[in-house]
PyMOL Python script that loads the backbone (N, CA, C, O; Angstrom):
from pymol import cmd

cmd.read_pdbstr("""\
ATOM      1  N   UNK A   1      -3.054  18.457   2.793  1.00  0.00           N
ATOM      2  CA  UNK A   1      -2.246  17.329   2.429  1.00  0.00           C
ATOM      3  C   UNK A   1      -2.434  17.005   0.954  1.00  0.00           C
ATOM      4  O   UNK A   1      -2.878  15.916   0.591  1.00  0.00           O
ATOM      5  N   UNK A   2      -2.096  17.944   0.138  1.00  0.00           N
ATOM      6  CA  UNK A   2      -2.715  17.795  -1.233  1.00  0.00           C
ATOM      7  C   UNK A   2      -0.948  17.201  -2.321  1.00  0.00           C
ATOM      8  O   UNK A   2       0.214  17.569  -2.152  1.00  0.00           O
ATOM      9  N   UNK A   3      -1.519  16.246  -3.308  1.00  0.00           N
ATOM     10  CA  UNK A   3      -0.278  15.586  -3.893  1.00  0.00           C
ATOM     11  C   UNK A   3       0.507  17.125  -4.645  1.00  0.00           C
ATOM     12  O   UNK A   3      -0.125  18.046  -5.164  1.00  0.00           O
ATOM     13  N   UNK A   4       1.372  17.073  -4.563  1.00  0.00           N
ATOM     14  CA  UNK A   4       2.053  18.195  -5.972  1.00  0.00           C
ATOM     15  C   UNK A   4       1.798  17.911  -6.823  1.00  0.00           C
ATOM     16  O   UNK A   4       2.042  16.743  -7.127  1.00  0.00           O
ATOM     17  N   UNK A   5       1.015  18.951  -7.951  1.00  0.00           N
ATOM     18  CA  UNK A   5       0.989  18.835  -9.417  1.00  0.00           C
ATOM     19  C   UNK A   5       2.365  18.537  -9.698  1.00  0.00           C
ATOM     20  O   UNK A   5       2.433  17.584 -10.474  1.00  0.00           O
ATOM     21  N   UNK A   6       3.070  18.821  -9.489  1.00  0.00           N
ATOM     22  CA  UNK A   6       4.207  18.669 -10.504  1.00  0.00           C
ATOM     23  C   UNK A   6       5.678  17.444 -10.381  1.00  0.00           C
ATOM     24  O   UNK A   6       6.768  17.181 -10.889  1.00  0.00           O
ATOM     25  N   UNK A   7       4.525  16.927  -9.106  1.00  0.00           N
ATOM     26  CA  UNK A   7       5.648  15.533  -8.487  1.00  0.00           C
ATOM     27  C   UNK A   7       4.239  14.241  -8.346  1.00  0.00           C
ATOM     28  O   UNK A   7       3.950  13.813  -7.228  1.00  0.00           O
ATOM     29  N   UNK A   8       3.434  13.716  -9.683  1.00  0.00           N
ATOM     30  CA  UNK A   8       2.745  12.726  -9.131  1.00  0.00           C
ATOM     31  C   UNK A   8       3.619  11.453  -8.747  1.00  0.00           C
ATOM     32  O   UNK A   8       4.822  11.218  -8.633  1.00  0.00           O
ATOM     33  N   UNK A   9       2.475  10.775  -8.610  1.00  0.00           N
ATOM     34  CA  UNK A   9       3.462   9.499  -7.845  1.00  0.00           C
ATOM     35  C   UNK A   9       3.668   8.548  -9.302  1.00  0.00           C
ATOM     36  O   UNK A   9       3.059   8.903 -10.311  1.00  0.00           O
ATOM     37  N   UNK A  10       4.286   7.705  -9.327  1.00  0.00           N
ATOM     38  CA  UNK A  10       5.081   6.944 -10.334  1.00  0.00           C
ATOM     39  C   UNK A  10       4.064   5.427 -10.333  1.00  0.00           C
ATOM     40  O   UNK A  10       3.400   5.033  -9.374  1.00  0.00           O
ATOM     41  N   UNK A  11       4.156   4.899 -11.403  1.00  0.00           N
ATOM     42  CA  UNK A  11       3.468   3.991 -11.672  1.00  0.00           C
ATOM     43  C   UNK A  11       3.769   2.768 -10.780  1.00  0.00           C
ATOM     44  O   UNK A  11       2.997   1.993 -10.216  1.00  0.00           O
ATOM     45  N   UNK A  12       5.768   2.847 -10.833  1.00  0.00           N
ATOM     46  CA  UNK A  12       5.660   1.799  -9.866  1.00  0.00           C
ATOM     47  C   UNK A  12       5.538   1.936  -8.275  1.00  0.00           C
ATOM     48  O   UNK A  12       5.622   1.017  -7.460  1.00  0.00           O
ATOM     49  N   UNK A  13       5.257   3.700  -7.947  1.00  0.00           N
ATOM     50  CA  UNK A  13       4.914   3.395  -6.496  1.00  0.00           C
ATOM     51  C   UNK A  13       3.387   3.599  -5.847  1.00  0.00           C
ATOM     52  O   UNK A  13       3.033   3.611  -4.668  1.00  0.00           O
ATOM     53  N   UNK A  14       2.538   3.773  -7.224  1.00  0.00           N
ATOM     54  CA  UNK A  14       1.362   3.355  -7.377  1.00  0.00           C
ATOM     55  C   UNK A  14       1.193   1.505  -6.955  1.00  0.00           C
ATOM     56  O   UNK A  14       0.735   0.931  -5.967  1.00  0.00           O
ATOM     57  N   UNK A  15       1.657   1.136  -7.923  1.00  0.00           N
ATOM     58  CA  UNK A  15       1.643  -0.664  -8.031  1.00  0.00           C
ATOM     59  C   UNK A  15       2.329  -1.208  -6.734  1.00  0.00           C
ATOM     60  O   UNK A  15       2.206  -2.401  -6.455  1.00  0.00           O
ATOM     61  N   UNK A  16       3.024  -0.392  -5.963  1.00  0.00           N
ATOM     62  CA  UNK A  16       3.590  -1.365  -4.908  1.00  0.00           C
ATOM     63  C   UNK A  16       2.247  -1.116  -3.611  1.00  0.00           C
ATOM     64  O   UNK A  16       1.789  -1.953  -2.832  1.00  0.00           O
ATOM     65  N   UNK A  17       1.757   0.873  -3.831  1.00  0.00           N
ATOM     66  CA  UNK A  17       0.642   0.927  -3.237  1.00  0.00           C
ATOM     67  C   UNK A  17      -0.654  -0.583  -3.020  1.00  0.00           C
ATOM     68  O   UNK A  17      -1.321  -1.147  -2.153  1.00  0.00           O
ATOM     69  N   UNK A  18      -0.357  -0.627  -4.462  1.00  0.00           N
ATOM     70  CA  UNK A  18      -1.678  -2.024  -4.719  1.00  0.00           C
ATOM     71  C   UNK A  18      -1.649  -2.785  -3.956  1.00  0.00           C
ATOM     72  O   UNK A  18      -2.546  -3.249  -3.252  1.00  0.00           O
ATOM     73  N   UNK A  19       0.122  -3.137  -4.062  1.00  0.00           N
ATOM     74  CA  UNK A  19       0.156  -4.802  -3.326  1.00  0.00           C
ATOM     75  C   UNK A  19       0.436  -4.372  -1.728  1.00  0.00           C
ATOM     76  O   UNK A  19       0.677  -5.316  -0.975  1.00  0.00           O
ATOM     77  N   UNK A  20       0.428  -3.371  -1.299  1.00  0.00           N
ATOM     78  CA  UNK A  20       0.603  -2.748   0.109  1.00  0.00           C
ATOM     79  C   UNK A  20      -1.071  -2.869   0.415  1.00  0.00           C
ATOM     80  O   UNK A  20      -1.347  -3.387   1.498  1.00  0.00           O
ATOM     81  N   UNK A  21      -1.877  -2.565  -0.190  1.00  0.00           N
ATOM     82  CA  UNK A  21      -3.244  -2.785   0.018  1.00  0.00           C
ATOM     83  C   UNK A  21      -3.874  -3.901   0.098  1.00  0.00           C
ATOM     84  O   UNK A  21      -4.957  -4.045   0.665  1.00  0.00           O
ATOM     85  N   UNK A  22      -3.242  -4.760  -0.460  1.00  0.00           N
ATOM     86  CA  UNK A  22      -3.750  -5.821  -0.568  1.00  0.00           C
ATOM     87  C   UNK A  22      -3.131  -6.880   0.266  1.00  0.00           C
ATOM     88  O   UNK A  22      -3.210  -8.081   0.008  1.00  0.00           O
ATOM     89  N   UNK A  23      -2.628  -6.464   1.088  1.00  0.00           N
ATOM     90  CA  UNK A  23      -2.140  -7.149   2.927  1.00  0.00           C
ATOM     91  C   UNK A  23      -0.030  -7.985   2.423  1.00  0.00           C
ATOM     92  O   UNK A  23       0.801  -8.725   2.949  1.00  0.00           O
ATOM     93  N   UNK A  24      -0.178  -7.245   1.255  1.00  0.00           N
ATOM     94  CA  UNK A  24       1.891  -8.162   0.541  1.00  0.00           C
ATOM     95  C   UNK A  24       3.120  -7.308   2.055  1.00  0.00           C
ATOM     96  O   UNK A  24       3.267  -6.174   2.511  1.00  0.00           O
ATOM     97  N   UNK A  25       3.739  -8.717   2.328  1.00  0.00           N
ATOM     98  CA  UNK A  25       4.719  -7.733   2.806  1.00  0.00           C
ATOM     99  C   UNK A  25       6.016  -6.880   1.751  1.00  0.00           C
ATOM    100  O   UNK A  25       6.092  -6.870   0.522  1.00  0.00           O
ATOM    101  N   UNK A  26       6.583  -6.469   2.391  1.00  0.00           N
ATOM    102  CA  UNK A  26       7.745  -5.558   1.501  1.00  0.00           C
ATOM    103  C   UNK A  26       8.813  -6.644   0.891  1.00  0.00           C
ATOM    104  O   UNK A  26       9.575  -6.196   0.034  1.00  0.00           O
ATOM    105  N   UNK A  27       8.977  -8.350   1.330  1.00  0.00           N
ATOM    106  CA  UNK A  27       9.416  -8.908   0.750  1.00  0.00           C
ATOM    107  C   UNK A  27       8.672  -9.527  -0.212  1.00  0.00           C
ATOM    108  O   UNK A  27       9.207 -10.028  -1.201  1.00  0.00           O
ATOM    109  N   UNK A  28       7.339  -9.549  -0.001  1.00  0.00           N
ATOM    110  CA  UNK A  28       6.528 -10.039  -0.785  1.00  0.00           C
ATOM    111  C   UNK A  28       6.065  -9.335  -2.210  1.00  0.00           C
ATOM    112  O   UNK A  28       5.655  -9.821  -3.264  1.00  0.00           O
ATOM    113  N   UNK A  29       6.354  -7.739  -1.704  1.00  0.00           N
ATOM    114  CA  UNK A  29       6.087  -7.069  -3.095  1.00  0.00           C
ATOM    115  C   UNK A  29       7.143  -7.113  -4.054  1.00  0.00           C
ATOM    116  O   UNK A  29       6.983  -7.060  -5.273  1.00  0.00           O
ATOM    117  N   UNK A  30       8.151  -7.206  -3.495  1.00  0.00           N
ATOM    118  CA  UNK A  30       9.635  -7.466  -4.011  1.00  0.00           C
ATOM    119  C   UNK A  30       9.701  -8.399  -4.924  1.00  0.00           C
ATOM    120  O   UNK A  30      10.153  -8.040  -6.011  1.00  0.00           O
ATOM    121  N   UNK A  31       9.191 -10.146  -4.735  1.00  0.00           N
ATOM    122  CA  UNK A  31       9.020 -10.776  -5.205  1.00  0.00           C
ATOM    123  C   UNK A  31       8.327 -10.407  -6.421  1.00  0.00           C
ATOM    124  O   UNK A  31       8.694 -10.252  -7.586  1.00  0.00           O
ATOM    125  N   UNK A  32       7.422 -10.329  -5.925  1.00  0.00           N
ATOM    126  CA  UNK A  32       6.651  -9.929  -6.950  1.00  0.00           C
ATOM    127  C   UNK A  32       6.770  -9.207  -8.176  1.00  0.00           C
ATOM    128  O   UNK A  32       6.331  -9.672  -9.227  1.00  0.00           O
ATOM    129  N   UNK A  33       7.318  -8.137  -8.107  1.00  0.00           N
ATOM    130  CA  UNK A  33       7.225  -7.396  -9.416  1.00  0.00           C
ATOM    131  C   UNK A  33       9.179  -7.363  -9.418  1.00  0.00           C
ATOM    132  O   UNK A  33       9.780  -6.429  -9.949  1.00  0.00           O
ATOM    133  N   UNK A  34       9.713  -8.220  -8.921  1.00  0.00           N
ATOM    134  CA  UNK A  34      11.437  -8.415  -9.501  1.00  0.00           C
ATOM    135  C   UNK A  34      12.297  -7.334  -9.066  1.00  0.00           C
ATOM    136  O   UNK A  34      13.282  -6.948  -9.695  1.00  0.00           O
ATOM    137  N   UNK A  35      11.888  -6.861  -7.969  1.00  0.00           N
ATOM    138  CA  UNK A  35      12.884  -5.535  -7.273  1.00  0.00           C
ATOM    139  C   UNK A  35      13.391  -6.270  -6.120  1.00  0.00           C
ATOM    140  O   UNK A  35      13.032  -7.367  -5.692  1.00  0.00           O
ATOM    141  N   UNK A  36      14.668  -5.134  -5.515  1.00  0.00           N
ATOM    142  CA  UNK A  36      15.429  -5.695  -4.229  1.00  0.00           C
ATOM    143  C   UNK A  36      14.370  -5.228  -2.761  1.00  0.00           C
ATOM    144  O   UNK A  36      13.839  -4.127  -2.612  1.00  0.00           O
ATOM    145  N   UNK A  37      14.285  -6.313  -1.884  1.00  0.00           N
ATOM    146  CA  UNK A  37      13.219  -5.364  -0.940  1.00  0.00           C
ATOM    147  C   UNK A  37      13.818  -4.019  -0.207  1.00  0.00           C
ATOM    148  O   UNK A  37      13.208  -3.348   0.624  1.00  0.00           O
ATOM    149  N   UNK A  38      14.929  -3.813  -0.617  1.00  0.00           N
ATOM    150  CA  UNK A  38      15.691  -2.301  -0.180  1.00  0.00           C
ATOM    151  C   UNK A  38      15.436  -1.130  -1.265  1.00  0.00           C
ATOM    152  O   UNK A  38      15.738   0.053  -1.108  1.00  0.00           O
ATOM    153  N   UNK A  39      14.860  -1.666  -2.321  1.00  0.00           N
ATOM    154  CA  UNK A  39      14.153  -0.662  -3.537  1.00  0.00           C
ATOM    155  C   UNK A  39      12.861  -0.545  -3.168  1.00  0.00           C
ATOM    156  O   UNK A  39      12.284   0.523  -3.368  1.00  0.00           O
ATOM    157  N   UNK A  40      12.143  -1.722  -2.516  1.00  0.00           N
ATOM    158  CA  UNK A  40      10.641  -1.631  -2.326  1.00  0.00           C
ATOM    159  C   UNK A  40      10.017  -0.367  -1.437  1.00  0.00           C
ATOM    160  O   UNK A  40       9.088   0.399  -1.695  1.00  0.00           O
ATOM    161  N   UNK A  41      11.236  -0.495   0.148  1.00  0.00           N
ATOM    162  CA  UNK A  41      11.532   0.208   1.199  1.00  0.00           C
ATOM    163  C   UNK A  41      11.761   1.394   1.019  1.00  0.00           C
ATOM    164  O   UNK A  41      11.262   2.220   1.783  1.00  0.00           O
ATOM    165  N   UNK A  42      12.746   1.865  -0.258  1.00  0.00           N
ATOM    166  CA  UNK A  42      12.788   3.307  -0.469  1.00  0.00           C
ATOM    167  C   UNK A  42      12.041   3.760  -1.090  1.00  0.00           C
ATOM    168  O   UNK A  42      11.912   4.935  -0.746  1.00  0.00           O
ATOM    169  N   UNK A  43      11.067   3.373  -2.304  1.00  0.00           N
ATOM    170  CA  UNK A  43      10.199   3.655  -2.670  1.00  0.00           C
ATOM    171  C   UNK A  43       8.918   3.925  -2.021  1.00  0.00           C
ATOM    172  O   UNK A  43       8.216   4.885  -2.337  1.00  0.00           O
ATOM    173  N   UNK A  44       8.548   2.900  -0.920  1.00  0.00           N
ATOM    174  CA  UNK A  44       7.518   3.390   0.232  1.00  0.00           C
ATOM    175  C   UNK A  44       7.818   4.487   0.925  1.00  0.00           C
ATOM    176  O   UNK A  44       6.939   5.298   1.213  1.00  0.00           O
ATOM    177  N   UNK A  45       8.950   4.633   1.241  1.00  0.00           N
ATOM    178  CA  UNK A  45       9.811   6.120   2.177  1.00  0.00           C
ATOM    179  C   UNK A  45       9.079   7.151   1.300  1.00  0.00           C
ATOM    180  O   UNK A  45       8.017   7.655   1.664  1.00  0.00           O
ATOM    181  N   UNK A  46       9.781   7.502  -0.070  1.00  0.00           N
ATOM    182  CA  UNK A  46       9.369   8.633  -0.973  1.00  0.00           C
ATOM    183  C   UNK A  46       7.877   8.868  -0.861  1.00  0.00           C
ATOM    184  O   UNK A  46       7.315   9.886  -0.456  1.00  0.00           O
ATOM    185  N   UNK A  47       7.189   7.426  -1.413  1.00  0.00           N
ATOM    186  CA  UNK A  47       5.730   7.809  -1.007  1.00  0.00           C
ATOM    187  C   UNK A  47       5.173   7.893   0.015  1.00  0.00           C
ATOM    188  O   UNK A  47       3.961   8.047  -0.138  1.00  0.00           O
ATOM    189  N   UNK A  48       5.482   7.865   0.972  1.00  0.00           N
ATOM    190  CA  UNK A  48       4.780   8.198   2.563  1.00  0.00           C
ATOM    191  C   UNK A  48       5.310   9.597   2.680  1.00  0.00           C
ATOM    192  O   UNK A  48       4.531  10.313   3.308  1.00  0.00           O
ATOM    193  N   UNK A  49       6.447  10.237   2.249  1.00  0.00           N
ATOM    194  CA  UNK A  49       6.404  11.464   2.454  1.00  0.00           C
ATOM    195  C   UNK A  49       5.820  12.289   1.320  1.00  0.00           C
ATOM    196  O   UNK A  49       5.520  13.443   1.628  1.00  0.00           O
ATOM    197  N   UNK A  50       5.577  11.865  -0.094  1.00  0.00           N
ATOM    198  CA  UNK A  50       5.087  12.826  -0.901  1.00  0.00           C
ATOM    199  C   UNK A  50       3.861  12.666  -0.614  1.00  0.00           C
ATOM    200  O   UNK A  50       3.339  13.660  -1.119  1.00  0.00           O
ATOM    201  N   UNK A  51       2.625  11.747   0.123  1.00  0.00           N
ATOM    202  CA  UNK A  51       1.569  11.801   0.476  1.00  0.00           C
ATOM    203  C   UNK A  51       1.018  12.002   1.879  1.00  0.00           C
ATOM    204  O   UNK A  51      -0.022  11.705   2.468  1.00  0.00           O
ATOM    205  N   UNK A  52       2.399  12.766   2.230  1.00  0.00           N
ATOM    206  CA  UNK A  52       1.992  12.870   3.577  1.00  0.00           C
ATOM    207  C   UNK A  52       1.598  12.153   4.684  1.00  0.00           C
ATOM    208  O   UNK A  52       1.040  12.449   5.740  1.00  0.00           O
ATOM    209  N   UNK A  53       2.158  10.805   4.029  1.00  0.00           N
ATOM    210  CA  UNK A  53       1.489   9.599   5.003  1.00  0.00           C
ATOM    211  C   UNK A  53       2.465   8.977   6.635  1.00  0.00           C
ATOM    212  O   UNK A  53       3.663   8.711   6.549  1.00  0.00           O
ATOM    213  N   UNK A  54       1.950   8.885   7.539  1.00  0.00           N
ATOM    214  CA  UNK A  54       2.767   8.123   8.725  1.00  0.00           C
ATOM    215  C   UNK A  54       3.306   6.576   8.353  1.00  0.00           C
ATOM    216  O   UNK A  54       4.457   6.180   8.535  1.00  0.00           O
ATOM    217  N   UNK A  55       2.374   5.923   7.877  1.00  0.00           N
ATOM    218  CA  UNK A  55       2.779   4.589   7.299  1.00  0.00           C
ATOM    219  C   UNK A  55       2.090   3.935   6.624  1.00  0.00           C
ATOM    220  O   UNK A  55       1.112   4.526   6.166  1.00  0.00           O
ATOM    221  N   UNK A  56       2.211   2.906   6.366  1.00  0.00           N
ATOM    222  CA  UNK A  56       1.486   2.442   5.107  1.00  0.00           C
ATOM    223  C   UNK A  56       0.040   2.256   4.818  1.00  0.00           C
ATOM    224  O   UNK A  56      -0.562   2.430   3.758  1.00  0.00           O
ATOM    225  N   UNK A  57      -0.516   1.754   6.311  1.00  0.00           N
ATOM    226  CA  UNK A  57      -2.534   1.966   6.323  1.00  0.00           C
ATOM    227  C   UNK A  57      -2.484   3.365   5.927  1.00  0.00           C
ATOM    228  O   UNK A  57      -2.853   3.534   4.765  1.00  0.00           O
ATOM    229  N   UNK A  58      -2.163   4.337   6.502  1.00  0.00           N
ATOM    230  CA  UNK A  58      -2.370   5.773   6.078  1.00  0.00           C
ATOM    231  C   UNK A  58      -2.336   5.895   4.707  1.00  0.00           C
ATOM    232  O   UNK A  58      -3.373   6.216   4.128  1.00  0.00           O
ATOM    233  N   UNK A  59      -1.239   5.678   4.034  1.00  0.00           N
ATOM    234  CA  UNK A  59      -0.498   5.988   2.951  1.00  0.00           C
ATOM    235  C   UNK A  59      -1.622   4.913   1.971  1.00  0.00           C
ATOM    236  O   UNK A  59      -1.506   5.224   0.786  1.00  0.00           O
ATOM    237  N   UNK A  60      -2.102   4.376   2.065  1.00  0.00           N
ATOM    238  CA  UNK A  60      -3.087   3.238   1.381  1.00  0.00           C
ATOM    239  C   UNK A  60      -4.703   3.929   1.576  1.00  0.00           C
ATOM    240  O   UNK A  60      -5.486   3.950   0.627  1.00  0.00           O
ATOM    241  N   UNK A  61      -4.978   4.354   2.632  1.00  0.00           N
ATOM    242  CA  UNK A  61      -6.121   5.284   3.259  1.00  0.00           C
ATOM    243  C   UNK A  61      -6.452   6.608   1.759  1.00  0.00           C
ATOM    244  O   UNK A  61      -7.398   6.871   1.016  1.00  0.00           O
ATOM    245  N   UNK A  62      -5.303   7.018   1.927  1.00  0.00           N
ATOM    246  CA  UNK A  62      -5.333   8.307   1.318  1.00  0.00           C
ATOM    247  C   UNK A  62      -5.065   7.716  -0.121  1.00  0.00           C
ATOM    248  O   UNK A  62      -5.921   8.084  -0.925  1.00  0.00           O
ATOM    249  N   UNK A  63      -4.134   6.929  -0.623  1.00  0.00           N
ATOM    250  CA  UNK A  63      -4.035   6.520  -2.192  1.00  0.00           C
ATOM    251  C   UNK A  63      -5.573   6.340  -2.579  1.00  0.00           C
ATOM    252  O   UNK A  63      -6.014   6.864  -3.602  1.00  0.00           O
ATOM    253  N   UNK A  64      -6.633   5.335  -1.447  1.00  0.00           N
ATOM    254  CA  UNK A  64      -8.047   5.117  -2.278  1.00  0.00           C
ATOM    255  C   UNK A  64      -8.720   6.661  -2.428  1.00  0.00           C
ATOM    256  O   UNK A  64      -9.067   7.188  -3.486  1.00  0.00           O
ATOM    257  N   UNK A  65      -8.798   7.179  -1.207  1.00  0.00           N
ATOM    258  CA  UNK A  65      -9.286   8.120  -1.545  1.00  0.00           C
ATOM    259  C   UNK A  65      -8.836   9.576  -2.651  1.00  0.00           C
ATOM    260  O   UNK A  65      -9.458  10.635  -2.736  1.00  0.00           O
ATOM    261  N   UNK A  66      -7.931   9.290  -3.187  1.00  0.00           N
ATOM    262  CA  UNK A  66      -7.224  10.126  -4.242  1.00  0.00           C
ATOM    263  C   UNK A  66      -7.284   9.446  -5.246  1.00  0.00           C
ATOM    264  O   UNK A  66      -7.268  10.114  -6.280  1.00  0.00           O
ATOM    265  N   UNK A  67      -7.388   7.693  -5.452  1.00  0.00           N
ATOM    266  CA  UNK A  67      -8.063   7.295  -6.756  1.00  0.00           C
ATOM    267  C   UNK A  67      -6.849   6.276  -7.444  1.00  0.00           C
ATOM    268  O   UNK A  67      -6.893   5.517  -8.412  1.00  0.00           O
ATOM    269  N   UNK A  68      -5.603   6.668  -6.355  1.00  0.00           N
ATOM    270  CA  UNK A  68      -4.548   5.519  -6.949  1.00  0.00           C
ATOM    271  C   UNK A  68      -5.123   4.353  -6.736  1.00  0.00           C
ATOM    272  O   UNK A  68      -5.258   3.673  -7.754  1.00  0.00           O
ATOM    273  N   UNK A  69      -5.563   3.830  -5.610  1.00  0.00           N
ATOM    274  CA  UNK A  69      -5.946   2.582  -5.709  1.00  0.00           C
ATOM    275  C   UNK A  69      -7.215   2.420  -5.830  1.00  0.00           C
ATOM    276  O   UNK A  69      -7.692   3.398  -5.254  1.00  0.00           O
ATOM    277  N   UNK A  70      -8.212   1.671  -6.296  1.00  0.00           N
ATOM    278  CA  UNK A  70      -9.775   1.328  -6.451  1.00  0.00           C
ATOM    279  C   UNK A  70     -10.326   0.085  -5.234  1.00  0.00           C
ATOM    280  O   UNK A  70      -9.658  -0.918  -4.983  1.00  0.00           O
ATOM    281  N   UNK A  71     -11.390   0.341  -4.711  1.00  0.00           N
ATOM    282  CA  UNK A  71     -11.577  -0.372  -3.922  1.00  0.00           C
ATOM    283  C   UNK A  71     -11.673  -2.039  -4.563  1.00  0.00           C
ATOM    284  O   UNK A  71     -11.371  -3.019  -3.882  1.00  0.00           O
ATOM    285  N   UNK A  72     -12.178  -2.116  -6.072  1.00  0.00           N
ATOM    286  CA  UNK A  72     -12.222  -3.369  -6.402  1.00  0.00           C
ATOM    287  C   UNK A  72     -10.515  -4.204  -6.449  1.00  0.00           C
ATOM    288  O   UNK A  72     -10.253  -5.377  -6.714  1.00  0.00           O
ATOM    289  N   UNK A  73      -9.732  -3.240  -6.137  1.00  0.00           N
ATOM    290  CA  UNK A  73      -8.281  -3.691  -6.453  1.00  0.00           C
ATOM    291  C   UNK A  73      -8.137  -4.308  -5.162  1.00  0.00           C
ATOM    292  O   UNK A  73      -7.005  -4.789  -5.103  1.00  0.00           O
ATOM    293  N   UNK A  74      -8.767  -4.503  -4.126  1.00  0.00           N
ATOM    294  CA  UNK A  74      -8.388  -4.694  -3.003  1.00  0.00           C
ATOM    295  C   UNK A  74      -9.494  -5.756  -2.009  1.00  0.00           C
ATOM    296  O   UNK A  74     -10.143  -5.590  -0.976  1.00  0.00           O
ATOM    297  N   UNK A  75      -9.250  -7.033  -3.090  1.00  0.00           N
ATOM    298  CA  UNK A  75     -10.638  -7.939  -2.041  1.00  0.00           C
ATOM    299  C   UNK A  75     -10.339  -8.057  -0.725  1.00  0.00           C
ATOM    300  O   UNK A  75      -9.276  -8.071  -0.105  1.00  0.00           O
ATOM    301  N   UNK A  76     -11.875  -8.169  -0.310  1.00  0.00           N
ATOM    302  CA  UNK A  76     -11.506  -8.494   1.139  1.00  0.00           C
ATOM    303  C   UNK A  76     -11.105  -9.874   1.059  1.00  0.00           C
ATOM    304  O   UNK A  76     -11.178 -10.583   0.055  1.00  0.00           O
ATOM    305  N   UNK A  77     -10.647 -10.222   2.273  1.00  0.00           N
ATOM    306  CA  UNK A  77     -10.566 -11.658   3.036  1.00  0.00           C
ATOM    307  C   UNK A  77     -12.157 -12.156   3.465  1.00  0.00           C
ATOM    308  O   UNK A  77     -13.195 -11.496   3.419  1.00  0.00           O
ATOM    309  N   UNK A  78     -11.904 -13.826   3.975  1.00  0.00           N
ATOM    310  CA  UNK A  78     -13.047 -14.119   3.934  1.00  0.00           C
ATOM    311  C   UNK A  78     -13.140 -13.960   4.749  1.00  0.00           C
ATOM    312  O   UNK A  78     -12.082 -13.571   5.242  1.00  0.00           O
ATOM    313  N   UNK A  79     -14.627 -14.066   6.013  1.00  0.00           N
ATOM    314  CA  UNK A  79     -14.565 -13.974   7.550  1.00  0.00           C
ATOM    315  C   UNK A  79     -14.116 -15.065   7.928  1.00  0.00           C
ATOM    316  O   UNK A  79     -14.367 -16.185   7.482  1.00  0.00           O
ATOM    317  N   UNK A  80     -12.995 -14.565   9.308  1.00  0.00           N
ATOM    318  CA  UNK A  80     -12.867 -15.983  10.313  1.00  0.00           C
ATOM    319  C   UNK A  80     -13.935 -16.009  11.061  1.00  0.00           C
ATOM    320  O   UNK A  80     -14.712 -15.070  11.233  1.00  0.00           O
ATOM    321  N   UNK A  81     -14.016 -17.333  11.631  1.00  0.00           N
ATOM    322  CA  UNK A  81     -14.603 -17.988  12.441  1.00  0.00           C
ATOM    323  C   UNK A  81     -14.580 -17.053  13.800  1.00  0.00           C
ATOM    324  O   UNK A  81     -13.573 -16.381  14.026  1.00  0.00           O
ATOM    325  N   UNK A  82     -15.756 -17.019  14.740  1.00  0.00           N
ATOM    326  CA  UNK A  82     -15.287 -15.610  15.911  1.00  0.00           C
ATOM    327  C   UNK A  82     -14.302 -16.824  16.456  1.00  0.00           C
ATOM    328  O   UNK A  82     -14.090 -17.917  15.931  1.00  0.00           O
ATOM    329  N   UNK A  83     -13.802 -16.304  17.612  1.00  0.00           N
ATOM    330  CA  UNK A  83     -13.149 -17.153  18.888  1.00  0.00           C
ATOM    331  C   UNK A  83     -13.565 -17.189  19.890  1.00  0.00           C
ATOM    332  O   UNK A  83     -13.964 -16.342  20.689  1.00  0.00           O
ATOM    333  N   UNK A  84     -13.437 -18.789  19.875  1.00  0.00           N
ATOM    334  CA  UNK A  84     -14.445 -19.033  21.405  1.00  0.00           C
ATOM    335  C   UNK A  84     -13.422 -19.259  22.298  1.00  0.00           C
ATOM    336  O   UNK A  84     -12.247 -19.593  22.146  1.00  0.00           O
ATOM    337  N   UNK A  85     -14.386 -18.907  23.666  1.00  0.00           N
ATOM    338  CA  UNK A  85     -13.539 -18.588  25.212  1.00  0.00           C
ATOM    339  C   UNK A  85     -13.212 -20.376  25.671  1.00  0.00           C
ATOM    340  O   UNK A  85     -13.898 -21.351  25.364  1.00  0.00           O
ATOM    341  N   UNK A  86     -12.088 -20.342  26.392  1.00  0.00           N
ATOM    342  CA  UNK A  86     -12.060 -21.439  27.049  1.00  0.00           C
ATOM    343  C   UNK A  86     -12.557 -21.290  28.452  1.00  0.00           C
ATOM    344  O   UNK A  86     -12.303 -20.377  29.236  1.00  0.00           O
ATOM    345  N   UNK A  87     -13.430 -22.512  28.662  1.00  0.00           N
ATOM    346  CA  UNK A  87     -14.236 -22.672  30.349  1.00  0.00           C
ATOM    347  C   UNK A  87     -13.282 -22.962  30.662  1.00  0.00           C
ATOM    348  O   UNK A  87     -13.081 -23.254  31.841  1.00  0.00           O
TER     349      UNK A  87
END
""", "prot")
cmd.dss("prot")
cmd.show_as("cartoon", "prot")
cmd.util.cbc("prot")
cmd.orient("prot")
């Protein structure tokens, strides 16, 4: 499952990677960086197939480990509270 030298991925479908990592929905990345969420959508398409990915955890899985995304790019959340049973 190796990227093509000669097709890397694009800066902006690097950057939507980011905000895909970082829990944004596809309207939310939209917002964000001033695209239509039907540009966001095709741009995830291209990159799930040039990385061989099923969907986007995958496709985010494999970006860290190939170095598009950095783990510091991606805080965690804080812990919830567990959930308690009702008697």
């Amino acid at each position: 499952m190796s990227l093509p030298v000669d097709r890397p991925l694009t800066e902006r479908r690097i950057q939507i990677l980011r905000h895909l990592a970082n829990g944004l929905t596809t309207d939310e990345i939209a917002a964000e960086i001033h695209i239509g969420r039907n540009s966001v959508l095709t741009h995830l398409q291209y990159t799930y197939r040039q990385l061989g990915a099923r969907n986007g955890a995958h496709a985010v899985a494999i970006a860290m480990v190939r170095g598009f995304v950095e783990p510091h790019e991606v805080p965690l959340p804080a812990p919830r509270a567990p959930l308690r049973r009702a008697k």
